[in-house]
N, C-alpha and C positions, 0 to 999 in steps of 0.2 A: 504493500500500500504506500510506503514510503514513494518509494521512487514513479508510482504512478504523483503522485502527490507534487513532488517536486517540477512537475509541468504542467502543472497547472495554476496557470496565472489571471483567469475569470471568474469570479463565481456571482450568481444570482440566485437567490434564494426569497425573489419577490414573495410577497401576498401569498405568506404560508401561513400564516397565523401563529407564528414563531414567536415565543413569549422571553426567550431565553436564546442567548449562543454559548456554546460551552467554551473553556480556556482550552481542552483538547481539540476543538475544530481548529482554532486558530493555531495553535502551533500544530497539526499534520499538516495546513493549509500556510507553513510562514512565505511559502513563493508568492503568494499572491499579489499581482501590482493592482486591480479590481476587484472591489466587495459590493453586492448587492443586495441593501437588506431591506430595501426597499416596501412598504406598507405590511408593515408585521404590527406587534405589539410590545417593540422592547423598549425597555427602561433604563437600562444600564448596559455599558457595554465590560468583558471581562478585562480584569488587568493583562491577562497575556495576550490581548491586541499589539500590544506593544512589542510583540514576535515579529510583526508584519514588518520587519523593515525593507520592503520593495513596494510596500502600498502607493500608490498613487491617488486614488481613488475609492472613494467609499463613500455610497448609497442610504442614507438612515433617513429619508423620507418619510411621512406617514406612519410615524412612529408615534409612541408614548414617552417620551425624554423629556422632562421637565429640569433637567440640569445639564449644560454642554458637556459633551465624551473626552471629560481631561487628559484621557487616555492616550486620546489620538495629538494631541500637543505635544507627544515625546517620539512620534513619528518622520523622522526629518525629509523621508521622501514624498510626505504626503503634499498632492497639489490641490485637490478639490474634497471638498466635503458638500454635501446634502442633509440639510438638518430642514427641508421644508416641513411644514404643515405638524410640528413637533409642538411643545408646549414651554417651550423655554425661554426664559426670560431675559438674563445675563449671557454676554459674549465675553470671552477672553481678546479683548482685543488688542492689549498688547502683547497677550504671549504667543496667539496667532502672529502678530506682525518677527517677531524674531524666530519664526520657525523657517528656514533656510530656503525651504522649493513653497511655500505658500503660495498659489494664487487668485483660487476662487472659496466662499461661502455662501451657500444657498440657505437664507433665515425666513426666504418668503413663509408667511402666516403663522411665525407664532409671535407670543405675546410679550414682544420686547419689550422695555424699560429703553426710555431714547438714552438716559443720561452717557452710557458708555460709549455713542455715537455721535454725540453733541459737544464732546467737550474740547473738541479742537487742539488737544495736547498732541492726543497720538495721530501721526501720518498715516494712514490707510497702505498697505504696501500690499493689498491684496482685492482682487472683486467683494464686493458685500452686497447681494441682492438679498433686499429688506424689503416689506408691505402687502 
């Protein structure tokens, strides 16, 4: 299984009704530069996300997340996140800006708080689609 594993670098797992990902998917799956967890029911993602170091991309749309996936901040390859249609309120938005390949965040519809976007300290070094 390993070595089937280690070539695989897609995965989607849409609209399973997926309440949970386990720390064992993620580490047999650490090759993976695309995740797709796109309209499930999680809340939390596990600490050993942070296995993923070839992530580029990962999918958490149409989730239950009511606090941003800190997890994925210690990712240095990751380029794009999807936290649409989530429930969250606060963005890391300066730890996002020093994360090295950042470029894109998908925050469309949930219930931001402006202040962490308004406050004109921090430079944006990355996409922020917000409303």
């Amino acid at each position: 299984m390993r070595d089937v594993a280690a070539n695989i670098h897609f995965i989607s797992l849409e609209n399973n009704e997926l309440k949970s990902i386990t720390s064992e998917f993620m580490t047999t799956f650490n090759q993976l530069q695309e995740l797709n967890l796109a309209g499930n029911y999680l809340k939390q993602l596990p600490d050993a996300v942070k296995t993923l170091s070839h992530l580029t991309t990962i999918n958490l749309a149409r989730n239950k997340f009511s606090v941003f996936p800190h997890e994925l901040t210690e990712l240095t390859t990751l380029e794009r996140i999807n936290l649409e249609a989530n429930e969250i309120i606060e963005i890391p938005v300066e730890t996002l800006t020093s994360m090295p390949s950042f470029k894109s965040l998908n925050m469309k519809s949930n219930p931001l708080s402006r202040e962490p976007l308004t406050d004109g300290q921090t430079k944006l070094k990355f996409e922020l689609l917000t409303g």
